[in-house]
N, C-alpha and C positions, 0 to 999 in steps of 0.2 A: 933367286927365284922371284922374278917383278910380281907382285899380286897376289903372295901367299895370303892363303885363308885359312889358316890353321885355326882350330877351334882357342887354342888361346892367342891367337893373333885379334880374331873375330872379339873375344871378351876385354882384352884392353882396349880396344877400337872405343866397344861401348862404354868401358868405364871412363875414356877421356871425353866423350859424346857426353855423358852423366854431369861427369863434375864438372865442367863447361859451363852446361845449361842448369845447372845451379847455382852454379857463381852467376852469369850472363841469361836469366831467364829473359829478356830483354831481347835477346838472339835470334834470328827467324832461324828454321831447319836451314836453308841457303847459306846463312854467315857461320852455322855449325860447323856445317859442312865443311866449308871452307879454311877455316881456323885450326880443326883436325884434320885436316888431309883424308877427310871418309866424303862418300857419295851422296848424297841427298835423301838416296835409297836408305843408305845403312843407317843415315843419321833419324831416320822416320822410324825406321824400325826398332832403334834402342829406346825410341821416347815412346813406340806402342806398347812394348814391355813393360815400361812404368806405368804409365796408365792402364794398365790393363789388371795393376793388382791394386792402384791408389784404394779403391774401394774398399778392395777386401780388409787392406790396410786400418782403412779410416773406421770400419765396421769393429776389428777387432781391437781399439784400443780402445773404444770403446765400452767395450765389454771384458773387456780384459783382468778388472776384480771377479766378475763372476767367472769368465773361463780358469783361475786361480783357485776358486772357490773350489769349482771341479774337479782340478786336478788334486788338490789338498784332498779331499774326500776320496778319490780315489787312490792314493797314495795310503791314505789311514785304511780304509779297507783292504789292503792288500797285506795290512800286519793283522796276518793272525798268526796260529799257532803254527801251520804248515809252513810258510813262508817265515817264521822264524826260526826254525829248523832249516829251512833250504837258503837262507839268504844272512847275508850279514843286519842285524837289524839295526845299527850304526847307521848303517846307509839308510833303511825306511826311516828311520828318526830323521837323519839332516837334511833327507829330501825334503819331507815333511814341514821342516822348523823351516826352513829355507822359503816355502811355498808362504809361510804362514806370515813370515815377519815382509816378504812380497807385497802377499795380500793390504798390509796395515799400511803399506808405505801407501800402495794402490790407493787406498780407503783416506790416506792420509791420517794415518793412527799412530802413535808413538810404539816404538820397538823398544822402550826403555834405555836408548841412548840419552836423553838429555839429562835423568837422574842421573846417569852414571859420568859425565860432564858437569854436572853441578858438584860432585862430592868432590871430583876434583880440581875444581876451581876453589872451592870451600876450602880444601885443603892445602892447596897453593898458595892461599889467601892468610890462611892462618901461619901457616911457615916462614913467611915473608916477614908478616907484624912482629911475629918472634923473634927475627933474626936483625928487624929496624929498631927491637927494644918499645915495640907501637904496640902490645896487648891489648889496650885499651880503644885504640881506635878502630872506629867501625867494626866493630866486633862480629862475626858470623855465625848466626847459629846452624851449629851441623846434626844436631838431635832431631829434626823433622825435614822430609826433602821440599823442596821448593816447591813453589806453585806456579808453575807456565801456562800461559793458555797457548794452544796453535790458533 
C-alpha cells in the first residue's frame, strides 16, 4: 500500500519528526522533512502539536507543588468513614504518602532518605574498623543522627 496513513503509521512519522528535531534543533522543517522521509506538511504539523501545549507545559511545572498540594488534600478528604468501608484504605493511605513525600521532593524537603543512608554508612563504617582490628580510628558516633544542610 504506497502512502499508508494509518493512524499509527501517522504517530511514528511524528515521533521520528520529534526526536529529530531534538537531537538537530538546528534543522529547518525542509531538512526534517527530508531526513524522515515526511512532507513539509506533516513535518509542520507535528512541531504545531508541541508547541501548541509547550505552554501549558511550562505553566504547570510550575505550579506543580501546589497542583500536589491539591491533590493530597483532596485524596485526604476522600478518607472518611464511608469510603473506608467502600474502599481499601491501604490505597487512600499510599496514594496519599505518595502525594506527600512528591510534594517535599517538589518543595525540595527531605523524605528522610539521608538519615536512613547515614545509619547505614555509620554502620558499614563501624563493621569495617572491627573487622581491620581499627576501633579506634575515626570513630563514629551513631547515638545522634547527622546534621546535613541541603
Amino acid at each position: 500500500m504506497k502512502g499508508a496513513n494509518t493512524k499509527s503509521a501517522i504517530i511514528e512519522k511524528t515521533r521520528a519528526i520529534l526526536a529529530l528535531a531534538k537531537r538537530k534543533p538546528e534543522l529547518s522543517q525542509r531538512e526534517l522533512a527530508k531526513e524522515t522521509g515526511a512532507s513539509r506538511n506533516t513535518v509542520a504539523k507535528a512541531l504545531a502539536k508541541v508547541s501548541d501545549y509547550k505552554e501549558e507545559i511550562e505553566l504547570f511545572r510550575k505550579q506543580r507543588g501546589d497542583i500536589l498540594d491539591e491533590k493530597q488534600a483532596l485524596i485526604l478528604r476522600a478518607i472518611d468513614s464511608k469510603k473506608v468501608g467502600e474502599a481499601k484504605l491501604r490505597d487512600l493511605a499510599v496514594s496519599a504518602g505518595i502525594l506527600f513525600d512528591k510534594n517535599r521532593l517538589e518543595r525540595g524537603l527531605s523524605t528522610n532518605n539521608i538519615s536512613s543512608w547515614c545509619a547505614i554508612v555509620s554502620e558499614a563504617h563501624r563493621r569495617g574498623t572491627e573487622e581491620k582490628g581499627l576501633e579506634s580510628a575515626n570513630p563514629v558516633r551513631t547515638d545522634e543522627g547527622p546534621e546535613v544542610e541541603l
